[in-house]
PDB file of N, CA, C and O in Angstrom:
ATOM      1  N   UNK A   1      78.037  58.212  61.069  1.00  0.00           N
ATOM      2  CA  UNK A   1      77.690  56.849  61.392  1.00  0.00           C
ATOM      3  C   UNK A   1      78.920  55.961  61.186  1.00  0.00           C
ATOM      4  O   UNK A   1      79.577  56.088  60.153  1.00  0.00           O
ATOM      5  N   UNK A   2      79.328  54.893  62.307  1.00  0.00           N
ATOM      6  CA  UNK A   2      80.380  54.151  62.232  1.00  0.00           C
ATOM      7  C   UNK A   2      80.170  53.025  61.132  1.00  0.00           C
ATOM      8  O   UNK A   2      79.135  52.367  61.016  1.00  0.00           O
ATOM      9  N   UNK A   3      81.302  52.900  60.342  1.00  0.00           N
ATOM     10  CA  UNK A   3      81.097  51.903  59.042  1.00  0.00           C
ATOM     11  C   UNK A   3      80.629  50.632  59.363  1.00  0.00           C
ATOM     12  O   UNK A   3      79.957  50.019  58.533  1.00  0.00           O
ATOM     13  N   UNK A   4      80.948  50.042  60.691  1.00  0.00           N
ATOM     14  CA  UNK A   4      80.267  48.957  61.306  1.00  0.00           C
ATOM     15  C   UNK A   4      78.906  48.973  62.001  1.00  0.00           C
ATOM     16  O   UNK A   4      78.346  48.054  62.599  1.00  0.00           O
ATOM     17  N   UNK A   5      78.489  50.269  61.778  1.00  0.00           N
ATOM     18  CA  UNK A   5      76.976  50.472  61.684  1.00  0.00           C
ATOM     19  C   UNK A   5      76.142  49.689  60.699  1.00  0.00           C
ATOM     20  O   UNK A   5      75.460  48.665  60.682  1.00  0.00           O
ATOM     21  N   UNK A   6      76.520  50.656  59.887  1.00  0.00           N
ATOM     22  CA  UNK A   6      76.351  50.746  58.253  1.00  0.00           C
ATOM     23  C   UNK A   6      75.963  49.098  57.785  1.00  0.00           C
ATOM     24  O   UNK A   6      74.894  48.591  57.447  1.00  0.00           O
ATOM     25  N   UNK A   7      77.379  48.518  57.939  1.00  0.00           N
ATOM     26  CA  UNK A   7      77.019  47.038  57.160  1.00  0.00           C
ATOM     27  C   UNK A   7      76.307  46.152  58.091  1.00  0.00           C
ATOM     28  O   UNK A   7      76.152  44.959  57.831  1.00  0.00           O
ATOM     29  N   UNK A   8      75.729  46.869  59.509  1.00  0.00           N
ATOM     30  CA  UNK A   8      75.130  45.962  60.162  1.00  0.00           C
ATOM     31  C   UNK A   8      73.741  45.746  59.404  1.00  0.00           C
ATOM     32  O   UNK A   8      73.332  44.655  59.007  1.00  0.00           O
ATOM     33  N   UNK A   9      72.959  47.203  59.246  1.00  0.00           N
ATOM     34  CA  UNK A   9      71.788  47.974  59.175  1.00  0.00           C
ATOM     35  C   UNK A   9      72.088  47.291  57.321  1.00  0.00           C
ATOM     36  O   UNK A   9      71.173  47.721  56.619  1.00  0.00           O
ATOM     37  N   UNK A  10      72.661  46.784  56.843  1.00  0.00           N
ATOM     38  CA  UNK A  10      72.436  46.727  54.979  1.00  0.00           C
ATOM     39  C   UNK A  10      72.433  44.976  55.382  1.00  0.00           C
ATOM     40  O   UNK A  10      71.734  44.388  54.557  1.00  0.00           O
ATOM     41  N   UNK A  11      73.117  43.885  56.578  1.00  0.00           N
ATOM     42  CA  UNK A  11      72.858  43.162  56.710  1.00  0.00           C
ATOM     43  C   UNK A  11      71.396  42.316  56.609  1.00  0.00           C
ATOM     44  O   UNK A  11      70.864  41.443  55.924  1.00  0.00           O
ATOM     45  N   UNK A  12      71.026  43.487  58.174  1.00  0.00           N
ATOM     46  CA  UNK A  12      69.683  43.017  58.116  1.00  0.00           C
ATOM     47  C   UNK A  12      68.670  43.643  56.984  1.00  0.00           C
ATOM     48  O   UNK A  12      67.586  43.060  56.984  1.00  0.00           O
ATOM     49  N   UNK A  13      68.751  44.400  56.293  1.00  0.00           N
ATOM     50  CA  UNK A  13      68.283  44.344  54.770  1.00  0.00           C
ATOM     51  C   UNK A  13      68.052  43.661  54.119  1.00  0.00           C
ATOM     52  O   UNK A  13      67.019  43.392  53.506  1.00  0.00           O
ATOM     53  N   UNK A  14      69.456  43.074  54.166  1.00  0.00           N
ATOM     54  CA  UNK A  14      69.559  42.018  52.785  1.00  0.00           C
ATOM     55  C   UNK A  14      68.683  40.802  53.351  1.00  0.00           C
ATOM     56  O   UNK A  14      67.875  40.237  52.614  1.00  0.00           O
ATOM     57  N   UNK A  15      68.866  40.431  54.646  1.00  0.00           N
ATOM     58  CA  UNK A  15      67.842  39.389  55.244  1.00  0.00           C
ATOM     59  C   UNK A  15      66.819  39.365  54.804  1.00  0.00           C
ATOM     60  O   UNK A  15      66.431  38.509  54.009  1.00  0.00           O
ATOM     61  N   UNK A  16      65.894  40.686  55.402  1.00  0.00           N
ATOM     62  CA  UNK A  16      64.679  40.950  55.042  1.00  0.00           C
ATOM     63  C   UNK A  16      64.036  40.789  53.458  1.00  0.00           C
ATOM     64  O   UNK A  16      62.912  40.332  53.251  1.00  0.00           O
ATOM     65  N   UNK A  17      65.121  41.328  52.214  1.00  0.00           N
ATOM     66  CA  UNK A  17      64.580  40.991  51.299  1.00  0.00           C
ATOM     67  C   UNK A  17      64.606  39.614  51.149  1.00  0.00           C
ATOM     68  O   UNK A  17      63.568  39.178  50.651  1.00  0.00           O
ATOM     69  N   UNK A  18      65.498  38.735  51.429  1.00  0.00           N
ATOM     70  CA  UNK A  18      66.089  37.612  51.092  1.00  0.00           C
ATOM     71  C   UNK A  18      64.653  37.040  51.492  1.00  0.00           C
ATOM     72  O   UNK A  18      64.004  36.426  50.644  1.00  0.00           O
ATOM     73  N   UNK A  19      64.034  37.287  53.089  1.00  0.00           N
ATOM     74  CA  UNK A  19      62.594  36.520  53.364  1.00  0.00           C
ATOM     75  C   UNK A  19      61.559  37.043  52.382  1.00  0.00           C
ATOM     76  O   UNK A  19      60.665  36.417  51.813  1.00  0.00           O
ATOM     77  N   UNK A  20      61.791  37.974  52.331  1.00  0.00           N
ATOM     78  CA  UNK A  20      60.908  38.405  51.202  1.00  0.00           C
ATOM     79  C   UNK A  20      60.530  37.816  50.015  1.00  0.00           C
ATOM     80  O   UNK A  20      59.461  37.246  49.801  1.00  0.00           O
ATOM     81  N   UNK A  21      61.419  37.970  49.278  1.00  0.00           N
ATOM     82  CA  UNK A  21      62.204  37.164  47.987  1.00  0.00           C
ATOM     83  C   UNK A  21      61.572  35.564  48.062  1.00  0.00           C
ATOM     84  O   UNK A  21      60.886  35.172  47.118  1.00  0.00           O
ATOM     85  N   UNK A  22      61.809  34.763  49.105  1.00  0.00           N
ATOM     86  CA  UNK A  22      61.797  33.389  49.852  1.00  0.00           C
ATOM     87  C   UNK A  22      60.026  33.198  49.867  1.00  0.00           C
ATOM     88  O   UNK A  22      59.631  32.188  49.285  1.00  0.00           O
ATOM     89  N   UNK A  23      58.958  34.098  50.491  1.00  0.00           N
ATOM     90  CA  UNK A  23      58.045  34.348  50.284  1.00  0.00           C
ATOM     91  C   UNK A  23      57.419  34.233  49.319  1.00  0.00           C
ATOM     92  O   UNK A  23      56.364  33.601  49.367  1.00  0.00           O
ATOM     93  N   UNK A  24      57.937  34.896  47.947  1.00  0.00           N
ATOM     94  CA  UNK A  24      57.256  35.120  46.637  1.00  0.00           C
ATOM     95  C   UNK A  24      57.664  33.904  46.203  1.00  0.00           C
ATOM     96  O   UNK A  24      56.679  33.559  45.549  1.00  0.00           O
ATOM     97  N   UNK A  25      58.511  32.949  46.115  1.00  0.00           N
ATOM     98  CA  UNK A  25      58.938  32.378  45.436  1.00  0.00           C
ATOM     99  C   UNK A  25      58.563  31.259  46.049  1.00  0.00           C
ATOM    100  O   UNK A  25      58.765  30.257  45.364  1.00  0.00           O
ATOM    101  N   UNK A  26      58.037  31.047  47.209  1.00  0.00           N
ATOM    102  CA  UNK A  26      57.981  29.584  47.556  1.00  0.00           C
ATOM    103  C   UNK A  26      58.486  28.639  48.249  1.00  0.00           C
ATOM    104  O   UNK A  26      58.069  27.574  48.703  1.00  0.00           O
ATOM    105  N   UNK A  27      59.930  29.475  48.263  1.00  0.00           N
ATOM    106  CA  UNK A  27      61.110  28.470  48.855  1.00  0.00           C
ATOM    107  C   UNK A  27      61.433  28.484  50.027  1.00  0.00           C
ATOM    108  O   UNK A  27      61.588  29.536  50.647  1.00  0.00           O
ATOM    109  N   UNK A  28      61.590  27.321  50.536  1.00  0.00           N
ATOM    110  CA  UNK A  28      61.758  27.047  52.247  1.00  0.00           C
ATOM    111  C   UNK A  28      62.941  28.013  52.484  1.00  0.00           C
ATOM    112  O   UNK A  28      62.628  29.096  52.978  1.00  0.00           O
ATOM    113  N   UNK A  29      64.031  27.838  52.259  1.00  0.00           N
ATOM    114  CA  UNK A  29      65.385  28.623  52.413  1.00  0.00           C
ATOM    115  C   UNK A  29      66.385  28.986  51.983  1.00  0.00           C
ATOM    116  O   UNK A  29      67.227  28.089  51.939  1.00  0.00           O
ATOM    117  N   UNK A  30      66.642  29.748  51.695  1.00  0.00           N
ATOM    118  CA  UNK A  30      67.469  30.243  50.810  1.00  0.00           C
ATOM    119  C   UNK A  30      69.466  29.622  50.643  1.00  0.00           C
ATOM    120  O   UNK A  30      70.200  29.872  51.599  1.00  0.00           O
ATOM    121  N   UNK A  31      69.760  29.251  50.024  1.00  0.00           N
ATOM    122  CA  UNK A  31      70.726  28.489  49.543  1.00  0.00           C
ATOM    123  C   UNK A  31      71.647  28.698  50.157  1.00  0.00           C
ATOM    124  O   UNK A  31      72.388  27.804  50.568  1.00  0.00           O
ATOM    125  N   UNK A  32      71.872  30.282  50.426  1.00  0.00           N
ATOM    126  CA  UNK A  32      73.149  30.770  51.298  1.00  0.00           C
ATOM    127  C   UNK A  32      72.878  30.412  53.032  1.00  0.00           C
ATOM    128  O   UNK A  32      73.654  30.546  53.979  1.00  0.00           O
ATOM    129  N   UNK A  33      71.527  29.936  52.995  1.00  0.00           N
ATOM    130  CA  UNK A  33      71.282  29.565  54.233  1.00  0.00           C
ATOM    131  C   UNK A  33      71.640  28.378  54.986  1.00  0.00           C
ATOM    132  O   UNK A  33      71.983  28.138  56.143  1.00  0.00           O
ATOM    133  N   UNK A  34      71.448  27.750  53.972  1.00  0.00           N
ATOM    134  CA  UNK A  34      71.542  26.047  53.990  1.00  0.00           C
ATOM    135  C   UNK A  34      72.982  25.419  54.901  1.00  0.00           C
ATOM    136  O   UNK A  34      74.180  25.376  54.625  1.00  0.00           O
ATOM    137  N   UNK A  35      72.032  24.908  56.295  1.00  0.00           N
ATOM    138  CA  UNK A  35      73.380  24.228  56.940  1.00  0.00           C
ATOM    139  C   UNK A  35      74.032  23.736  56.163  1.00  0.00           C
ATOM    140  O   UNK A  35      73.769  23.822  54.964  1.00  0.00           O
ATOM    141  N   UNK A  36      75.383  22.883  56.772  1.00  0.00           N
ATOM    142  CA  UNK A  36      76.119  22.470  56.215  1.00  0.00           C
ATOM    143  C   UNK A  36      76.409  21.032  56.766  1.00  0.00           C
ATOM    144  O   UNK A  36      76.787  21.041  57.937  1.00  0.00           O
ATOM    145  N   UNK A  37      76.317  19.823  56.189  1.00  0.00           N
ATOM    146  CA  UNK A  37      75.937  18.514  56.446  1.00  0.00           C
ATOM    147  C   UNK A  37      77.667  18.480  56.902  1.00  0.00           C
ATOM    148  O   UNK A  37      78.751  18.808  56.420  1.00  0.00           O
ATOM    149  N   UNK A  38      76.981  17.712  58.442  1.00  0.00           N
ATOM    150  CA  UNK A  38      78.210  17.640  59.510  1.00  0.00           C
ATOM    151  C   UNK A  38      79.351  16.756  58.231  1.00  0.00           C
ATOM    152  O   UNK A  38      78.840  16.563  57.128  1.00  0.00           O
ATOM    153  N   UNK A  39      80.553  16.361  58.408  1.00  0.00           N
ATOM    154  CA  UNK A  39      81.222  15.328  58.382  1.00  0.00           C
ATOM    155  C   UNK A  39      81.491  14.457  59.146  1.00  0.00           C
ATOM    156  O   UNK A  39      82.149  14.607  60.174  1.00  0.00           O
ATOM    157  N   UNK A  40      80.923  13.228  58.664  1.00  0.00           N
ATOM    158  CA  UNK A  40      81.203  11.640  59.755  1.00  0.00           C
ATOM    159  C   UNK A  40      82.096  11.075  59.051  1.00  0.00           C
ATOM    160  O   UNK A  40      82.470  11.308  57.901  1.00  0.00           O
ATOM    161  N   UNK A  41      82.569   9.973  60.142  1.00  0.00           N
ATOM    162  CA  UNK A  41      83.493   8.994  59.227  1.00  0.00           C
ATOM    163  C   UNK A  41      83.331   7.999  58.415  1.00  0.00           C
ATOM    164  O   UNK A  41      82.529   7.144  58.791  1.00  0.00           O
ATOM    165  N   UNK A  42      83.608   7.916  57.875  1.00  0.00           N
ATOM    166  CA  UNK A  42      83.292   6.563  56.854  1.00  0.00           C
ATOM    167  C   UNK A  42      83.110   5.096  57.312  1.00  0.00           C
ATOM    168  O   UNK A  42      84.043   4.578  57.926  1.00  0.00           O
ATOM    169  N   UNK A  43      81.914   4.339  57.050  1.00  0.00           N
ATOM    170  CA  UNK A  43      81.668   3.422  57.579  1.00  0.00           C
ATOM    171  C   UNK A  43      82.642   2.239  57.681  1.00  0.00           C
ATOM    172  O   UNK A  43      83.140   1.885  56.613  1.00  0.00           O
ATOM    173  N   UNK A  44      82.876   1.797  58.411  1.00  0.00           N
ATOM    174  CA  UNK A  44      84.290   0.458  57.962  1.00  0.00           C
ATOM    175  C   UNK A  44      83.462  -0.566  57.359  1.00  0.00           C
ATOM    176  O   UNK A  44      82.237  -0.621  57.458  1.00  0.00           O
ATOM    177  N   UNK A  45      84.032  -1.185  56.876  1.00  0.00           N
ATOM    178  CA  UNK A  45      83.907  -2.514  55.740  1.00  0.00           C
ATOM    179  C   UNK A  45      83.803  -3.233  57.029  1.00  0.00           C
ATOM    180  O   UNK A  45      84.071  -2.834  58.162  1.00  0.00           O
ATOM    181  N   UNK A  46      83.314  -4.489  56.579  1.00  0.00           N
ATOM    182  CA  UNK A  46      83.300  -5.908  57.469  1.00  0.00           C
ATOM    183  C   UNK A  46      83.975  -6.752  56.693  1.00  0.00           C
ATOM    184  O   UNK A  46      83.787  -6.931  55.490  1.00  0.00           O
ATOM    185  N   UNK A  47      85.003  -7.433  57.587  1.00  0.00           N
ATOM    186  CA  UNK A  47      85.909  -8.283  57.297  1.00  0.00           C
ATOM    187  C   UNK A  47      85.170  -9.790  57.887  1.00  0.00           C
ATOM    188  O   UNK A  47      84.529 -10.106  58.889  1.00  0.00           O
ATOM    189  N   UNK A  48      85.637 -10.449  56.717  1.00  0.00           N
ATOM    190  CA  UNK A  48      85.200 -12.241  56.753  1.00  0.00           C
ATOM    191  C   UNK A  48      85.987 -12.700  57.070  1.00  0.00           C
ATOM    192  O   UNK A  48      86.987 -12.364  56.437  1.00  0.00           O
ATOM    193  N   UNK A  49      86.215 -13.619  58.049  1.00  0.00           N
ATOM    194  CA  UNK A  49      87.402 -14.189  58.467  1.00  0.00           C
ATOM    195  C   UNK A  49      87.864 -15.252  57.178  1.00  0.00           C
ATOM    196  O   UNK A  49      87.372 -14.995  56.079  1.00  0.00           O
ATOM    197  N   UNK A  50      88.266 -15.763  57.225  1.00  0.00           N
ATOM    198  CA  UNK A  50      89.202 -16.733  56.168  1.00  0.00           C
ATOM    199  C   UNK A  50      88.059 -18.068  56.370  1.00  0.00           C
ATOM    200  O   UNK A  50      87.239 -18.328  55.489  1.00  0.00           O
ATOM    201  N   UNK A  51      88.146 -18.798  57.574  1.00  0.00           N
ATOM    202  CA  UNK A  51      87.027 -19.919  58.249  1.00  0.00           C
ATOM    203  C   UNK A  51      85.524 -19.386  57.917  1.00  0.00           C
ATOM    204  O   UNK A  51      84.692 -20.272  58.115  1.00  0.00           O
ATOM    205  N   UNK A  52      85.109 -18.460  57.575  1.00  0.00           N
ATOM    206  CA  UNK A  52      83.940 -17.618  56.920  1.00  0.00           C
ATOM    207  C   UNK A  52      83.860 -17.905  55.634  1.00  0.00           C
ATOM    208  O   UNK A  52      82.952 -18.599  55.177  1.00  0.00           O
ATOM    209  N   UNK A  53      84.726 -17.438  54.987  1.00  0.00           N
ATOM    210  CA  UNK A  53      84.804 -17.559  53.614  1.00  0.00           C
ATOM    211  C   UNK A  53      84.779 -19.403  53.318  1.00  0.00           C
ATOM    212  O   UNK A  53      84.074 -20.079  52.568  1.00  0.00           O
ATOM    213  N   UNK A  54      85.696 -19.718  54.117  1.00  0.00           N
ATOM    214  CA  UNK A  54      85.463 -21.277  53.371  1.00  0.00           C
ATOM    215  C   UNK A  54      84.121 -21.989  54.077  1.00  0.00           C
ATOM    216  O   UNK A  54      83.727 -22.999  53.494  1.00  0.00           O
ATOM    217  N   UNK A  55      83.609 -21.703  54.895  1.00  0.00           N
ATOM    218  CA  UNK A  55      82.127 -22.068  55.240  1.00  0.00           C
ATOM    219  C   UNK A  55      81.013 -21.966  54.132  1.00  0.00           C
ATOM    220  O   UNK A  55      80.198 -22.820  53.782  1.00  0.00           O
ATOM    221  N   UNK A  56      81.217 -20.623  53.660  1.00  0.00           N
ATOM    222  CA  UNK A  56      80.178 -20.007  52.659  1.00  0.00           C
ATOM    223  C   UNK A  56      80.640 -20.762  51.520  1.00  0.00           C
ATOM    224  O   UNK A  56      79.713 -21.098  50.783  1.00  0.00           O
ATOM    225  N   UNK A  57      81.925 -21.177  51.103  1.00  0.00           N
ATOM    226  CA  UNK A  57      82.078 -21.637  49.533  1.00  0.00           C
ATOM    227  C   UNK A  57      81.530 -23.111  49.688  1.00  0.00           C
ATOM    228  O   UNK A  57      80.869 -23.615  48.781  1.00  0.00           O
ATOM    229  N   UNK A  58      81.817 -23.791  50.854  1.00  0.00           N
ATOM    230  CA  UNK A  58      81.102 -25.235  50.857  1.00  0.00           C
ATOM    231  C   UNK A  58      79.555 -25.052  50.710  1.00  0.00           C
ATOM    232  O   UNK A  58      78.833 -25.596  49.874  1.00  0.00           O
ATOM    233  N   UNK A  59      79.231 -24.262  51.598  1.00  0.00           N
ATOM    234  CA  UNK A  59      77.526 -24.065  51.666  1.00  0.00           C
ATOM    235  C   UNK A  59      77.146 -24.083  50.026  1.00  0.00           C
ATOM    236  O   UNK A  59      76.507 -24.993  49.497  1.00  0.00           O
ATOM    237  N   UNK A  60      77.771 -22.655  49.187  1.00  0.00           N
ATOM    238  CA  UNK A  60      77.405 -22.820  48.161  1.00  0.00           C
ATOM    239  C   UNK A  60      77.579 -24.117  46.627  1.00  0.00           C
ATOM    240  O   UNK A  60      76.905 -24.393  45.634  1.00  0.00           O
ATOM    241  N   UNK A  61      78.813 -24.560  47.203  1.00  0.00           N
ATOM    242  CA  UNK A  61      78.745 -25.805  46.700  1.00  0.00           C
ATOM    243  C   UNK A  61      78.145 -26.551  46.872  1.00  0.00           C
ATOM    244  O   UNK A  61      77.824 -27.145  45.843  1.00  0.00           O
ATOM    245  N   UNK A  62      77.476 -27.164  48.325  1.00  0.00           N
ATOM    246  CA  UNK A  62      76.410 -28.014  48.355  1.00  0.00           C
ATOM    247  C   UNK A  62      75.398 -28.013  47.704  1.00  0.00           C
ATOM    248  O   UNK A  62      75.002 -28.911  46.962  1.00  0.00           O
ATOM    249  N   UNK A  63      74.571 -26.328  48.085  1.00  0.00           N
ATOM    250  CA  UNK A  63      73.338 -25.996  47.268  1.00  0.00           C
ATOM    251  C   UNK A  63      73.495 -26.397  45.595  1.00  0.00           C
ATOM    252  O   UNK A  63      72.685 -26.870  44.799  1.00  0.00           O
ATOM    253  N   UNK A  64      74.933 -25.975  45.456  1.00  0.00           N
ATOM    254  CA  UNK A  64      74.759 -26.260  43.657  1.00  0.00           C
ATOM    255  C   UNK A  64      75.097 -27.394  43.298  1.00  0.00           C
ATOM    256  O   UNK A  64      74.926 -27.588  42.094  1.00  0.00           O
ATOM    257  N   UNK A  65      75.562 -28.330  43.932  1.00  0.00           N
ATOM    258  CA  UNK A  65      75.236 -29.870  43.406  1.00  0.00           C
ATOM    259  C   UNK A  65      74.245 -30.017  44.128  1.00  0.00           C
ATOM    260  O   UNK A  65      74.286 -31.240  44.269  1.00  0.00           O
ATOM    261  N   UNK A  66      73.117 -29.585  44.868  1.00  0.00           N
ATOM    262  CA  UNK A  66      71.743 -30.146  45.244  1.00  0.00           C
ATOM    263  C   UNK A  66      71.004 -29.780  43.857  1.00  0.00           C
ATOM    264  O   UNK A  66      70.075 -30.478  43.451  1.00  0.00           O
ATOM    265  N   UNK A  67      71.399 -28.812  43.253  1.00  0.00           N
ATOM    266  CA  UNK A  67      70.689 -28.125  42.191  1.00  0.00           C
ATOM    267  C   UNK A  67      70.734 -28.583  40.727  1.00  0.00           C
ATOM    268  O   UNK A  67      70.072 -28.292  39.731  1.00  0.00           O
ATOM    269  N   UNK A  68      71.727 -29.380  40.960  1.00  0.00           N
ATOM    270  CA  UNK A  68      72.640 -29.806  39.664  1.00  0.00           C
ATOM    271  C   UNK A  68      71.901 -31.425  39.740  1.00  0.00           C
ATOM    272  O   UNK A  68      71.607 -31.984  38.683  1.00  0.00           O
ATOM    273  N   UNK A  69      71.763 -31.780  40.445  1.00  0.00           N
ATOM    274  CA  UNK A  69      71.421 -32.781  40.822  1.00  0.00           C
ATOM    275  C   UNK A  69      69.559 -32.846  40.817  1.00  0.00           C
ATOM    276  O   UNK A  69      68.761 -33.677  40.382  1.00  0.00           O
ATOM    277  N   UNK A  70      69.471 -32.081  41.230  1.00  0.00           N
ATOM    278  CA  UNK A  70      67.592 -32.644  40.639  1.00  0.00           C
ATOM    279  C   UNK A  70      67.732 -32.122  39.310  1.00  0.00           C
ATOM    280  O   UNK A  70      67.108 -32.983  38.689  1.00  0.00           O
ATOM    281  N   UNK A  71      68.175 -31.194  38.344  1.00  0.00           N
ATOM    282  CA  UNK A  71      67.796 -31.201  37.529  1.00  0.00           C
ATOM    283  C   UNK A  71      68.067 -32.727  36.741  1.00  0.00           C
ATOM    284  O   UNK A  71      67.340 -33.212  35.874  1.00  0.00           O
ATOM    285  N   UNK A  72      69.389 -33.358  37.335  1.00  0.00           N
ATOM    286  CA  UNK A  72      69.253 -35.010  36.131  1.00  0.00           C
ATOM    287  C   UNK A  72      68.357 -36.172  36.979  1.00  0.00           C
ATOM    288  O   UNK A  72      68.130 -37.269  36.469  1.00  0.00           O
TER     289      UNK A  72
END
């Protein structure tokens, strides 16, 4: 028998117990099975323009002397 027989025929073996095994135990799939989570790229950041940023610091200044202000 050619040696690339051999480890075909102990392949599907090891499968078979492995479902086997997977069976008794419960488990959806076996670990060595487990795709492998694609790689994506990393999300980019969002950039505030400068005219953004000073919009938002007035806004929040207003609110907090509106705030500052009912409390006296």
């Amino acid at each position: 028998m050619p040696t690339d027989h051999i480890v075909a025929i102990l392949i599907a073996e090891r499968d078979k117990l492995n479902r086997a095994i997977e069976a008794l135990e419960g488990t959806k799939t076996p670990a060595i099975h487990t795709p492998v989570a694609e790689t994506t790229a990393p999300k980019k950041k969002r950039h505030i323009s400068a005219a953004t940023r000073r919009k938002m610091a007035l806004g929040q200044k207003k609110r907090f002397a509106a705030l500052k202000a009912a409390k006296t």
